[in-house]
Structures are given as structure tokens and as C-alpha cells.
N, C-alpha and C positions, 0 to 999 in steps of 0.2 A: 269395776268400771261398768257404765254401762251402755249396753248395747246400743250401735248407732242404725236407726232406720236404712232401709237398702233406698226406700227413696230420699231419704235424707243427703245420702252418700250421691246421689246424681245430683244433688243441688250442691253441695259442696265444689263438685268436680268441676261443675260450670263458672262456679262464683272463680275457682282458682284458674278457671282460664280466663277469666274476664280481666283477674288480675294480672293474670303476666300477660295478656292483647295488651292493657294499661302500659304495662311497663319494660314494653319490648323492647332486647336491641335492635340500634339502630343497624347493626352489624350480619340479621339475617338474609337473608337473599329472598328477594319477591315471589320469584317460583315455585318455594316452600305454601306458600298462600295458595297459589292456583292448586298446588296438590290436596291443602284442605278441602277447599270449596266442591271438592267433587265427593267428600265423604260426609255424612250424615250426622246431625247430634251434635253437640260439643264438641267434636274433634273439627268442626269448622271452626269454631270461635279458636281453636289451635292457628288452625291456619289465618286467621287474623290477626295472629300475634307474629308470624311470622313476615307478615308481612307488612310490618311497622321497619322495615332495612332505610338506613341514611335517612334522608331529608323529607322523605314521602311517611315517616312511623304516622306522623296524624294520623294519616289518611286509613293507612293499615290499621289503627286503631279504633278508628271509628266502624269500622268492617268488621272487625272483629264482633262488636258489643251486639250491632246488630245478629246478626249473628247468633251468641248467646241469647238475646232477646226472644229471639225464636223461637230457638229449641228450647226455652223453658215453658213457654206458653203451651205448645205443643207436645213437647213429653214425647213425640213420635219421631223416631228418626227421619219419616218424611216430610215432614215441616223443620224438622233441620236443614235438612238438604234446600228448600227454597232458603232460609238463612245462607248456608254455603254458596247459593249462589251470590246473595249478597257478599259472604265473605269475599268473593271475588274481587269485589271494588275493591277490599284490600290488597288483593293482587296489583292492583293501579298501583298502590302503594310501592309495588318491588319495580315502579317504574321509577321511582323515590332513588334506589338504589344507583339507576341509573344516571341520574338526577346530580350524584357527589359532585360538589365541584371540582373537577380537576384541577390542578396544579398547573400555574400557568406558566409557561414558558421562561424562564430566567431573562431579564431584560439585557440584552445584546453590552458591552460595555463601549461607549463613546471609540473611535480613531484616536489612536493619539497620532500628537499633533507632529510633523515632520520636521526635523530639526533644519533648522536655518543653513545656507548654503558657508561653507569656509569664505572666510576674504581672501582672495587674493591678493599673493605679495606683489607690492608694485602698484601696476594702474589702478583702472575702478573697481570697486568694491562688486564681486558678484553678487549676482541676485538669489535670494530666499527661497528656498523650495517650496514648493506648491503644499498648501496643507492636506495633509492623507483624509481622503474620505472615511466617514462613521464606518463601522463593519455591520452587516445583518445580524440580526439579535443573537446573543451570545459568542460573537463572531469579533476579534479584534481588528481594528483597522489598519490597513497598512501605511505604514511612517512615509511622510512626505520626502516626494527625492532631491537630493542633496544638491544643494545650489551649487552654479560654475565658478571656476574662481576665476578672480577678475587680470583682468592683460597685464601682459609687465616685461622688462627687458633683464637679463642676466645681467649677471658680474662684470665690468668694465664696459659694459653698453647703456645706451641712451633712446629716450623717443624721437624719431623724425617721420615726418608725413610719411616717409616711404617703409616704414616699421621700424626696428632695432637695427643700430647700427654700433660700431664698435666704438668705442673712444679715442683709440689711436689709431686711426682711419685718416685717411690726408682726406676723404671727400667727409667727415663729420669730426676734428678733429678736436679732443678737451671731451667735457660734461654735458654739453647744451647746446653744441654748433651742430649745425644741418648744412654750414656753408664748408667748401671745399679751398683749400686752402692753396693759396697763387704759387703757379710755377714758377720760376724765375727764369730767364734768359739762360741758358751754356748752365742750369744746374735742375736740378728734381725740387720740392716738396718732403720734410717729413714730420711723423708728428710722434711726441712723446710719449699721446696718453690724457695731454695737458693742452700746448701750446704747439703752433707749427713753428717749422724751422726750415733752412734751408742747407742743401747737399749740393757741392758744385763739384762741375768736373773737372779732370784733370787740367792744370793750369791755369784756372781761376780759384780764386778763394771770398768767400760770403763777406759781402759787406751789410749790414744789415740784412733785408729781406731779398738781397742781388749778390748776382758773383760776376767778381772784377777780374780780370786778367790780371794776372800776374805781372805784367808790366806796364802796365797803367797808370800813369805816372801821376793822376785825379785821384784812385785810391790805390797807394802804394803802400805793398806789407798789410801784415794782419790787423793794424790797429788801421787801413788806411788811407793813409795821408794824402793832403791833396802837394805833390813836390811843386818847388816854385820854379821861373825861369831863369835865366841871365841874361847878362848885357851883349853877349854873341851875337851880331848878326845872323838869321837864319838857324839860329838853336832855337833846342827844343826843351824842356824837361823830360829824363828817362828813370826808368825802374827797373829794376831787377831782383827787389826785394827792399832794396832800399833805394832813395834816391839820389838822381846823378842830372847831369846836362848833357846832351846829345844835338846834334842835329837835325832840322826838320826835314818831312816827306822832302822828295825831290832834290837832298841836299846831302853830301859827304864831310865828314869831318877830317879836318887837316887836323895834326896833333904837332905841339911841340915837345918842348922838355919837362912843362908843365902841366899837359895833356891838352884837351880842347883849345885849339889855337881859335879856328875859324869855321864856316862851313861854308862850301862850294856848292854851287849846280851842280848836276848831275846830267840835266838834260839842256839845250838850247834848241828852241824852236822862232825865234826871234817873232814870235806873234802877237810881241809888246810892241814893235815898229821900232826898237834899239839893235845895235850890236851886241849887247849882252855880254860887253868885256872885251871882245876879240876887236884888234888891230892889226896893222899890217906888221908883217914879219918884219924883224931885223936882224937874225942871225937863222942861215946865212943870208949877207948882203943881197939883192932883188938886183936884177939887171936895171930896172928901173924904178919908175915911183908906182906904190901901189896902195890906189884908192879900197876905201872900205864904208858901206853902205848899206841901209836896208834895203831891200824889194818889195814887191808883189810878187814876183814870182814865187812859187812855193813848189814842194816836193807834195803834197799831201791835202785834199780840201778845196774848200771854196773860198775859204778867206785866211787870211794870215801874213806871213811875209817871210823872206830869206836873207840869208848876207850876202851880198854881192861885193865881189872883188874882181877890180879891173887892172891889169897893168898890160906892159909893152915888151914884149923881147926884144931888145935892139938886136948889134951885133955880138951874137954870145956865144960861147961856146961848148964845149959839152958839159953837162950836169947843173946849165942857169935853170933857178928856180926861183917864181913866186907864191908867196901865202902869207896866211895868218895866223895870231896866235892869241892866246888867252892865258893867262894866272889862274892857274886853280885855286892858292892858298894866298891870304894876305901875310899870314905865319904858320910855318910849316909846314909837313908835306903832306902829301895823300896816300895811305896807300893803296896802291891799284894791282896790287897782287891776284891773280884769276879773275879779275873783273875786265869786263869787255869795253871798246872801244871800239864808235863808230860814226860815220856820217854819212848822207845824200849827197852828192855832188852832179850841176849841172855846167855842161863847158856850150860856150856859146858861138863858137868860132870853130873854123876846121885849124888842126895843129901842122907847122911846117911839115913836109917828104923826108920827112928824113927816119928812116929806120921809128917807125912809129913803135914798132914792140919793147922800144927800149923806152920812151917816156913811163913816166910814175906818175900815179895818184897818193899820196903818203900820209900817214896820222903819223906825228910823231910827240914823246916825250922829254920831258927835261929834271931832270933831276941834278944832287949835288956829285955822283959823279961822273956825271956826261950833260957838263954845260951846252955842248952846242948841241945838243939834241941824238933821240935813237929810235930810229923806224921801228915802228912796232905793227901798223896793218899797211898793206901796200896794193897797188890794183891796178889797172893798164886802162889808161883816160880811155871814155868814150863821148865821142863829140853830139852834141844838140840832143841827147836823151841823160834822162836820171838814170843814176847807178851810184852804186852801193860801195865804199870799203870798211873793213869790219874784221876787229882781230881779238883775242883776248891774253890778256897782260901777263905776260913768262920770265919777259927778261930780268933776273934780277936788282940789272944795273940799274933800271929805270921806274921799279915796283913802288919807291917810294919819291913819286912826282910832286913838280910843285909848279909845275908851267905844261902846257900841251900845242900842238900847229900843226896844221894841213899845209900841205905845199903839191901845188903840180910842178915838177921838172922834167924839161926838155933833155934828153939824153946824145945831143945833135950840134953840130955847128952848123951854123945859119950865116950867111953874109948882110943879112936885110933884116928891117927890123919885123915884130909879127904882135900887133896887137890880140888879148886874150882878155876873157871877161867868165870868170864863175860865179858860180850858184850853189853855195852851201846851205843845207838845211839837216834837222831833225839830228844834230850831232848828241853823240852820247859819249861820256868821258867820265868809265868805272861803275858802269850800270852792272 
């Protein structure tokens, strides 16, 4: 083989660095450059090779060549060295380096989006939750918050302006009322759930949406009935579950063998301007005749009237009396068993001197058996004032009455005659 020139060998060494400047990697670092450019010769055109790094190799490249350019003209290391400093611009090249694009940040991914609020059971439908804001790049967004759920009333409740109320509530009572359901008279309100009803109390029972008395003779019994009357004078229709005839207010019932005979007064106040039944006594016999009238006089008020009975004692002797009497029953009797027995009495005249403690004011009864009558309240006359006699009915003999009379009698014998005139009022007979 033959031998290679020693200058030959410098011109090789240059051209192979001129080649790899050409064909640098991009992969050197720029610095390696600046290292060349301070060394002489060829070994600048190195350092231009090294300084072809990333995106700046042109540039490193082109520094390079210069470079070699140089130092071959020259042959002198020191006209290398101006070349290295050229190679230096290739140094600009390892700004190349600097130069990579970097990797750009990964793009953030979108918010997802916030899921819709639940329905509520019941009222309105709540509202949707707000949608989650995007997050900062590469950052997820946080989920939208969860919507309210919407208004509503529990199990056996309903809406009313005033909120949830119960269903068997007497003030919202059913599915859909907001109204309160009516009390009734003598009972409560109550409700199922459904519908009101009524609860009465003791001794009444619901007739529809009221509670009747139990003896109510308009609604009698459970289903009731309106009872009819009879042909009684002064009856009434009565109840006691079921119905019957009775007597009216202010009125007693006589009974016979059949029951309901009749029905009597109760009270006489003769403020219809009659007698109201009473006449003069005839058992016992009157010393004389004895009239029987209404008045104006009265025991009680401004207006009204009395019975006035006038007669005469002639010559009498002890136990003459006058008075009057009434029929309680037209058939059958009364009973006046513990029932009271009373009258006002006005005497209009002074009575004879004679042993006045012994005169009588008397109610008396009749019955079947004591026809001629049996004191039952008795009182000691008092002249030109009202006053009172007043008893309540014990005797057996006379409990079941059918007749009644007032009598004042003289308890005296008198020689002359002694005219007398009374004033009965506000009698009561079995109140």
C-alpha cells in the first residue's frame, strides 16, 4: 500500500470533520461548540459539529464549514483560531438546543357536567343542580350539586295553605278538605280518615249530622221517628226510645185502666180573665151562696187577674166554711204522690173575735176513697195581706186525686151574719 502524505493526512482530517459538522446530531449540547472555538485548526470545525444540538444543527453547521474553510486556507493554527472564532456562531447553534419545543402542557379535561337534582316525591319537581365549572388544565371539574327535592306531605296527609295536615284531622278531614268539620249541639265532630261524622253525648243519639235527645219525640230512637200526637186534650207526644203520648209542659196526666185518660193544669194563674175550672164548693154544704169571679186583683205583676170568691156567714156555727173547687181529671185520677200543693190567698175583710187561732186556710183533696175531701196543706187566715199555704202530698188516702178545694173555715159560733170575700191566685196542684 502506499504511503499517505502527512499533509495529505491534514486534508483528510478536515474534510472528515466538515462531514460529521454536515451531519451532526441533533442530540449534542451547544457548549461542546464554545469549547471548540477556543482551540485552533480543525478541531474548530469539531466544535461546529457539535454544535448542530435540536433545532439550531443549521446554524451549527454552517459554523462549522466556515471554520474548516479557514483552517485549510491557512494550514496555520492561527488562522484556525479566527475560523473558531467563527465556529462560535455555531455555539449560537447550542442555543438550538435550547430552542426544543417543549411538550406542552396536557389540555385540562372539560367539568363534567353535574347530575340533575332527584324529584321529589310529592309536590314540585326540585330543581337541577347548577352545572360544575370546567377544571384548570389537566384538572377535573367538580360535579354540579345535587338539586333539592321538591315539597310533599307524608302517608295519610294532605296540602293545605297552612302545610301538611293529617286526613283524619276534624279541622282537614278526607283527602282534599282544608275545611273543619261542624260541631254539632250536646255532641263533638269526628272523622274516619275519609268523611266527618258525629259523636254525641250522653243521652242524645246522632241523627244525621245532630244529636237528639233521647226523648225527643221529633226524632225518636235510632232510626228517628218523628211520633205523632192524639186526640187528648192537652197531650203531648213522648219518647223514651220509642214512642208513646204524654202530656204537655204545664199539664199532668190523669190515667185510667187504659192508661192516658186526660191531662190537667198544673198551674192556675187566671191571667186569661176565666175561672180556669174552679166553682163554688158544694161539699161541705157553704153557710151560704158563694159567688165565683175573676179580678184584677193579683198576687204577683202588673197585669193579670185572680179568683175572687165572695160569700156570707150568717148564723153559723163552729167549723162553717166557704170555698172552691176544681176537677183535675175528666177520667181518672192524678197521681200526686210527693208532689206539692199550693196557693196565694188574699182575705178582704177582718174575720169575727172569736178564738181567731182556730180559723183555717185549707187545700184539700178528693179522691175514691175520701169523697168528701182530706186536708193536706193548712195555715192560720191572715186578713188584707197575701200569704201563702203550701204542703206536699203524703197521705196515702188521697195520692191518687181526681178533684181538689180551698176552703176558709171559721172555727167559731157567731150570732150575726159576717160577710167575706177572697183572693186566690198562682195555685199549684202536683207541681
Amino acid at each position: 500500500m502506499r504511503p499517505i502524505h502527512p499533509f495529505s493526512k491534514h486534508l483528510l482530517g478536515a474534510a472528515a470533520a466538515i462531514i460529521l459538522a454536515g451531519c451532526g446530531s441533533a442530540v449534542l449540547k451547544a457548549d461542546a461548540g464554545a469549547t471548540g472555538g477556543s482551540a485552533g485548526g480543525s478541531s474548530a470545525g469539531a466544535s461546529g459539529h457539535a454544535g448542530a444540538t435540536g433545532g439550531g444543527a443549521a446554524a451549527g453547521s454552517a459554523g462549522g464549514a466556515a471554520g474548516h474553510g479557514a483552517g485549510g486556507a491557512v494550514g496555520s493554527g492561527g488562522a484556525t483560531g479566527t475560523g473558531g472564532a467563527i465556529g462560535s456562531g455555531g455555539a449560537t447553534g447550542s442555543g438550538g438546543a435550547a430552542g426544543t419545543t417543549g411538550s406542552g402542557g396536557a389540555v385540562g379535561g372539560g367539568g363534567t357536567t353535574g347530575s340533575g337534582g332527584a324529584t321529589g316525591s310529592g309536590g314540585a319537581t326540585g330543581t337541577g343542580g347548577a352545572t360544575g365549572s370546567g377544571g384548570a388544565a389537566g384538572t377535573t371539574g367538580s360535579g354540579g350539586a345535587t338539586g333539592t327535592g321538591g315539597a310533599g306531605c307524608g302517608a295519610a296527609q294532605h296540602m293545605c295553605p297552612s302545610g301538611c295536615v293529617m286526613n283524619s284531622s276534624v279541622s282537614s278531614c278526607g283527602t282534599t278538605s282544608c275545611t273543619a268539620c261542624a260541631t254539632p249541639a250536646n255532641g263533638s265532630a269526628t272523622c274516619d280518615g275519609t268523611s266527618c261524622g258525629t259523636m254525641c253525648n250522653a243521652n242524645y243519639h246522632a241523627c244525621g249530622a245532630t244529636c237528639a235527645s233521647n226523648t225527643d219525640p221529633a226524632a225518636c230512637g235510632s232510626s228517628c221517628v218523628v211520633c205523632s200526637g192524639s186526640s187528648i186534650a192537652n197531650s203531648a207526644p213522648t219518647c223514651n226510645g220509642t214512642c208513646g203520648v204524654g202530656c204537655a209542659t204545664g199539664y199532668r196526666a190523669c190515667t185510667g185502666s187504659s192508661g192516658l185518660a186526660s191531662c190537667n193544669r198544673v198551674t192556675y194563674d187566671f191571667n186569661d180573665g176565666s175561672t180556669q175550672g174552679w166553682v163554688a164548693a158544694t161539699t161541705p154544704t157553704p153557710p151560704s151562696a158563694v159567688t165565683v169571679m175573676s179580678s184584677t186583683a193579683r198576687h204577683n205583676g202588673t197585669s193579670g187577674a185572680s179568683l175572687q170568691v165572695g160569700g156570707t156567714f150568717g148564723v153559723f156555727g163552729s167549723g162553717s166554711s166557704i170555698g172552691v173547687q176544681v176537677p183535675l181529671c175528666v177520667n181518672g185520677a192524678e197521681n200526686l204522690n210527693g208532689r206539692t200543693v199550693s196557693a196565694w190567698v188574699y182575705i178582704d175583710a177582718n174575720l169575727p173575735d172569736c178564738s181567731p187561732s182556730n180559723n183555717d186556710l185549707g187545700i184539700y183533696l178528693y179522691s175514691a176513697s175520701s169523697g168528701n175531701g182530706t186536708e193536706v196543706a193548712t195555715g192560720i187566715p191572715v186578713v188584707q195581706s197575701w200569704f201563702q199555704v203550701t204542703a206536699t202530698v203524703t197521705n196515702p188516702s188521697v195520692i191518687n186525686a181526681y178533684q181538689a178545694g180551698i176552703f176558709l173555715t171559721l172555727n167559731c159560733t157567731n150570732s150575726m151574719s159576717w160577710p167575706v170575700t177572697l183572693y186566690i191566685d198562682d195555685v199549684t196542684i202536683g207541681g
